[in-house]
Structures are given as structure tokens and as C-alpha cells.
C-alpha positions in Angstrom: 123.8 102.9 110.0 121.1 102.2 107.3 120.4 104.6 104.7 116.7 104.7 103.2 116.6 106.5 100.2 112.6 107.4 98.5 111.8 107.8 102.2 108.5 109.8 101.7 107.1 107.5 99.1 104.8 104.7 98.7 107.6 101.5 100.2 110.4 104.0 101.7 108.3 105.5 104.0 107.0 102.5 105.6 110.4 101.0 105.8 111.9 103.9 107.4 108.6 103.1 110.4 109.8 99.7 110.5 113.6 100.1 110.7 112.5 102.4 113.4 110.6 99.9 115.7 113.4 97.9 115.4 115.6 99.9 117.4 118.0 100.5 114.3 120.0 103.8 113.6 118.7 105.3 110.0 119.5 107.9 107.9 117.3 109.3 105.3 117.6 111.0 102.2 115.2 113.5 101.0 115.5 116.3 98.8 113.1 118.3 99.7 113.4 118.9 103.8 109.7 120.4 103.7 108.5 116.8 102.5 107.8 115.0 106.3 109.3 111.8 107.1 110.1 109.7 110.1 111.4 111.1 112.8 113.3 110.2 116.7 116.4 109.8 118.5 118.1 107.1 116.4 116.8 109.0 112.7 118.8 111.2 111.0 117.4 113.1 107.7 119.7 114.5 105.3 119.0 116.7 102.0 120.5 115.3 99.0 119.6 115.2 95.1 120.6 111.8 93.1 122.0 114.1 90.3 124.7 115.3 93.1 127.3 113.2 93.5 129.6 115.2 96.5 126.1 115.2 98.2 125.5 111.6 97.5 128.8 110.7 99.1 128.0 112.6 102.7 125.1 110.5 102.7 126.9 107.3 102.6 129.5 108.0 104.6 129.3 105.5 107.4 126.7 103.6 106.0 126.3 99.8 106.5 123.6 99.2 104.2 121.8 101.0 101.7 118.1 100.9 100.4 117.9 102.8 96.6 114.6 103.3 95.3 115.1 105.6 93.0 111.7 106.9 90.5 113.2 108.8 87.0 113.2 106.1 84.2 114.9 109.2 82.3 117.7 109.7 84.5 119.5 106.5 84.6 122.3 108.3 86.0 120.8 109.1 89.3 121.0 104.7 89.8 124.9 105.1 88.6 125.2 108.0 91.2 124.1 106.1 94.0 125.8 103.2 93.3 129.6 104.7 93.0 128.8 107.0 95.9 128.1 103.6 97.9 131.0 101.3 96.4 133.9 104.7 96.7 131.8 105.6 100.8 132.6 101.2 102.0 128.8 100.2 102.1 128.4 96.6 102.1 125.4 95.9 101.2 122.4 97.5 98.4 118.9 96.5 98.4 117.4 98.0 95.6 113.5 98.2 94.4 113.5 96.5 91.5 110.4 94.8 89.8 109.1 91.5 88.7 109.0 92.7 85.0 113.1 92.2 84.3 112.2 88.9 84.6 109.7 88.2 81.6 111.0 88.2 78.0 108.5 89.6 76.9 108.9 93.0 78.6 111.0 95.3 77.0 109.6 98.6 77.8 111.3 101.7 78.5 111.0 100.9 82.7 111.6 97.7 82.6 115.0 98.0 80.6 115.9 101.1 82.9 115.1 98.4 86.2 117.5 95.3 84.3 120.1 97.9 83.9 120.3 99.4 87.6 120.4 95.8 88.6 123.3 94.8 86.4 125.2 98.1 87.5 124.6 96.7 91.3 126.3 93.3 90.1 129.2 94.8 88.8 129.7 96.9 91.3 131.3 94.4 93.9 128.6 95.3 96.7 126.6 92.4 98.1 123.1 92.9 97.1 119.6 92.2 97.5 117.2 92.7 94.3 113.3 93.3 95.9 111.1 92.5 92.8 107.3 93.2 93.1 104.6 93.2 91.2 102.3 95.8 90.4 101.1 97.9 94.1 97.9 97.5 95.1 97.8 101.1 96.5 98.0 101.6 92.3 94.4 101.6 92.3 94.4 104.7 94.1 94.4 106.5 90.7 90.5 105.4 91.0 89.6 107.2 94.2 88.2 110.2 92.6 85.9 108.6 90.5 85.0 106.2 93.1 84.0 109.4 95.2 82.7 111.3 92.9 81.0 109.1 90.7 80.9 105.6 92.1 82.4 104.5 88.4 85.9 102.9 88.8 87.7 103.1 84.9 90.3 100.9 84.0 91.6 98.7 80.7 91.7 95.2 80.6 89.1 94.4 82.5 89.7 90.7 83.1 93.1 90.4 82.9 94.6 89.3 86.3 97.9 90.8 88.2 98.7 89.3 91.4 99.0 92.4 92.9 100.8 92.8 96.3 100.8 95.5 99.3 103.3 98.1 99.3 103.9 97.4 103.1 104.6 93.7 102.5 107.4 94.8 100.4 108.4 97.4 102.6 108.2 94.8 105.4 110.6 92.5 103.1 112.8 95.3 102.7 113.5 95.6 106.7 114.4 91.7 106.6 116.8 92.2 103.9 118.9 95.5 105.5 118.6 94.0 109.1 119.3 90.4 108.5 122.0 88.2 107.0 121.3 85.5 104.5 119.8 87.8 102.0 122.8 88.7 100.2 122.8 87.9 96.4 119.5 86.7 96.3 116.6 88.3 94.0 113.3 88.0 96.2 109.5 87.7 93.6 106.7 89.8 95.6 103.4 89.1 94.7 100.4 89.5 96.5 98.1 86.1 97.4 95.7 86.5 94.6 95.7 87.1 90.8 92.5 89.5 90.7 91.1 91.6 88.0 90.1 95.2 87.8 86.8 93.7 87.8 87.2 91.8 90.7 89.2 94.4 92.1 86.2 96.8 91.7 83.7 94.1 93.3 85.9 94.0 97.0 85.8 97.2 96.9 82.1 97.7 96.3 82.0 95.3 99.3 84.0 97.2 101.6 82.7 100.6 100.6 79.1 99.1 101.5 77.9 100.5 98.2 77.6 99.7 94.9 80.6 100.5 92.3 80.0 100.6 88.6 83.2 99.4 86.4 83.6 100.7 82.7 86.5 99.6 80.7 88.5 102.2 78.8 90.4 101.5 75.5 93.9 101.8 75.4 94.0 105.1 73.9 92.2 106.6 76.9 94.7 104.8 79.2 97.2 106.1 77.3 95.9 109.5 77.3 95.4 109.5 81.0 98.8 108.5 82.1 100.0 111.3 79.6 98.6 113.8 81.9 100.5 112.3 84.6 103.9 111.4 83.3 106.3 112.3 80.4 105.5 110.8 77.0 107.9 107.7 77.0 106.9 106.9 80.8 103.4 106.8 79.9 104.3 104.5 76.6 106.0 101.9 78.9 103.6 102.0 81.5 100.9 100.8 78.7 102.9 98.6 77.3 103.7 97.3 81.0 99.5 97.3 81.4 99.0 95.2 77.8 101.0 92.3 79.0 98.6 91.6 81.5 96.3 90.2 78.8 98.6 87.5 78.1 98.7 86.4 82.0 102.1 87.5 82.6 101.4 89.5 85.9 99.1 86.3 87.2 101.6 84.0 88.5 101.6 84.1 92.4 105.0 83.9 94.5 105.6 82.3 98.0 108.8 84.3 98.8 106.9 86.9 100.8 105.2 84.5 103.4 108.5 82.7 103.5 110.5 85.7 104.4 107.6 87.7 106.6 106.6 84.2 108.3 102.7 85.0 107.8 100.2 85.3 104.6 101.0 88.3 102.5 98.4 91.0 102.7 95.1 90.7 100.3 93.8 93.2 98.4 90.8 93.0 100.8 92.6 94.4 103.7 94.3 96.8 101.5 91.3 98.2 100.5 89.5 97.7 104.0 93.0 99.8 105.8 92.1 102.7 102.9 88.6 102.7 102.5 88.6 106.6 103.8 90.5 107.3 100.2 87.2 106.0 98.8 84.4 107.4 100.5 82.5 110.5 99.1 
């Protein structure tokens, strides 16, 4: 049995589809059973709350392997919850979502502190592991769609500062590999997408794939800033613009192999991201 949790969300989701094609028995934690997720003879969805350890440990109960994507920054606990639950239930093996930033020296924002320490709390935990590190999700550029509608403006900082971007379903794809197969056990896999691209550039494929013309307008800081605030909690929104400066220095450029090594093709482009969700664009 394979337990996904963050099955509704942008990765989870897509693993659940995939652990599904493969035939394998999953169970799926959601806490709210309104929210729809995968469903068929070999899924089983249970309702659980990472701040609920007794229901935590029903969910691993019986559990081989474990996926933990977990999404509070502010709530470490719910990362120490999960990983007793699974050490006290037997499971044998954790992949956790992690991200590419624990390993810069630079970055020591609020997230990317909160991501080193679930990962050291996996380590000592005795479990063998599997650390799935990505870089920034192309599907991130969703926050533009309105605009893009509405206005055909995309607004963005740093406009030519490069991340090497990478599809959430490549990582989700990895993430299948690593609960299905062995030979993944201690290892900490880089995901990056094939290309370092701009927002600029970014703007200009999607101009191309809309079949209009898109107008890009850089945004200070401060409006970022304000932006994210509307979105997230005060010291989320700080990290995530400290996460978006270090893009100026070319720390999100560097491009990884480990996905077409593990997946055994290309990794997606931003191209076909944007071509497989150009209805998300369209006014």
C-alpha cells in the first residue's frame, strides 16, 4: 500500500493518476472528503488533518511507502506528525517534496529553512528516504492568467532573471519512480525543467501559443510583495520574495539532468506546458 498525501494539489494529484495506471494499491489522504481526487478499485481515500496525530497513524497503518507533501511553512509540526506516525505505523520508505533551494547558501528564507528541517527530521528518523527537490513550477505562472485574459499584460519582477523552471507532472512522474521502484532510497533527486527562461521569455512562448500578442510590464518589489500579501500570511509572502530576489543572481538557472535520467525521455518545456494550458489563458 502507498500513501499519497497533498493528493488534490498541484504534484499529488497527478501522482495519485500515475500510481493508478500502474496497477498499484493507494491510499489517499485528504482532509476535506468534498475536495475530489482519484478514484477506482485499488484507491482508498481517507480523511485526516496533519495536526491529528491518532488520525495520522490510521493512515499509515499498513503502509509500504509514504509520499508527504505537506504546504504550512508555519506548522512545522504537521512534517514531525507525519513522520512519527510513519516510523511508530513500520513504513519503510518516505519520499518527501522538498525543493532545490536547501541546497543554495544563500537561501535562508523562512521556506527554505522550514524544507532543510523536514528533511533532517526524515534522516533521523531511521526510514529510508527519497528527497524530490524541484525548482520553481511552471504551472506558477498561472498567477498571470487573469491578466493575460483580461488584459493581455502578464506582470512580474525580475524581468530577465532566468529559473529553469520544470513541470509539475515531471516531478510527479519522478515521484511514481521513487514509491514504485528500488534504487532510490537515500538519494536526493535536482528537478529542473530543460531551459533557464525569463518572465520575459516566458511571456513571449506564451504570446506564441496564445496566437496573440502579450504585453510584459515589470513590477517592483514592493508590488510583488504586496501581491503575495493578499495571497499568503505575512512571513510566507516575505520568503517567497526573498526566494524571487535570488533569481537575480542566477541561482535558479542551473539546469539538472536527473529528470531525463530517471523518466528515460526530455523533461517537459515550458512550451508544452503552456501549449497543454492554453485554455487557462484565453479570454
Amino acid at each position: 500500500m502507498i500513501l499519497v498525501t497533498g493528493a488534490t494539489g498541484t504534484v499529488g494529484r497527478h501522482v495519485v493518476t500515475g500510481l493508478v495506471a500502474g496497477s498499484h494499491a493507494v491510499r489517499v489522504l485528504v482532509r476535506d472528503p468534498k475536495r475530489p481526487s482519484a478514484s477506482g478499485p485499488r484507491v482508498r481515500t481517507v480523511v485526516g488533518d496533519f495536526a491529528d496525530p491518532a488520525g495520522l497513524a490510521e493512515a499509515m497503518a499498513g503502509v509500504r511507502a509514504a509520499l508527504l507533501i505537506t504546504a504550512d511553512p508555519l506548522r512545522p509540526e504537521h512534517d514531525a506528525h507525519l513522520v512519527e506516525s510513519a516510523r511508530v505505523a513500520g513504513v519503510r520508505h518516505l519520499v518527501k517534496l522538498s525543493a532545490l533551494a536547501v541546497t543554495e547558501p544563500g537561501a535562508d528564507d523562512l521556506i527554505t529553512r522550514w524544507q532543510r528541517e523536514a528533511e533532517e527530521r526524515i534522516r533521523a528518523s531511521g526510514i529510508a528516504w527519497t528527497f524530490l527537490r524541484p525548482r520553481s513550477f511552471m504551472s506558477n505562472t498561472l498567477s498571470w492568467a487573469r491578466s493575460v485574459r483580461e488584459e493581455g499584460v502578464v506582470r512580474a519582477p525580475h524581468a530577465t532573471a532566468a529559473n529553469a523552471t520544470v513541470d509539475p507532472r515531471d516531478v510527479a512522474d519522478a515521484a511514481v519512480l521513487a514509491l514504485t521502484e528500488p534504487g532510490h532510497e537515500r538519494c536526493a533527486h535536482a528537478l529542473t525543467g530543460p531551459e533557464a527562461l525569463t518572465p520575459v521569455q516566458q511571456t513571449e512562448i506564451l504570446s506564441e501559443v496564445q496566437g496573440r500578442a502579450l504585453r510584459f510590464e515589470e513590477i517592483s518589489r514592493e508590488d510583488h510583495l504586496r501581491q503575495l500579501c493578499t495571497r499568503y500570511p505575512r512571513p510566507i509572502a516575505d520568503a517567497l520574495a526573498e526566494g524571487a530576489d535570488r533569481q537575480l543572481s542566477g541561482a535558479k538557472a542551473h539546469r539538472d539532468d536527473t529528470l531525463p535520467r530517471l523518466l528515460g525521455r526530455p523533461a517537459r518545456t515550458y512550451r508544452q506546458w503552456a501549449t497543454d494550458h492554453q485554455a487557462a489563458f484565453r479570454p
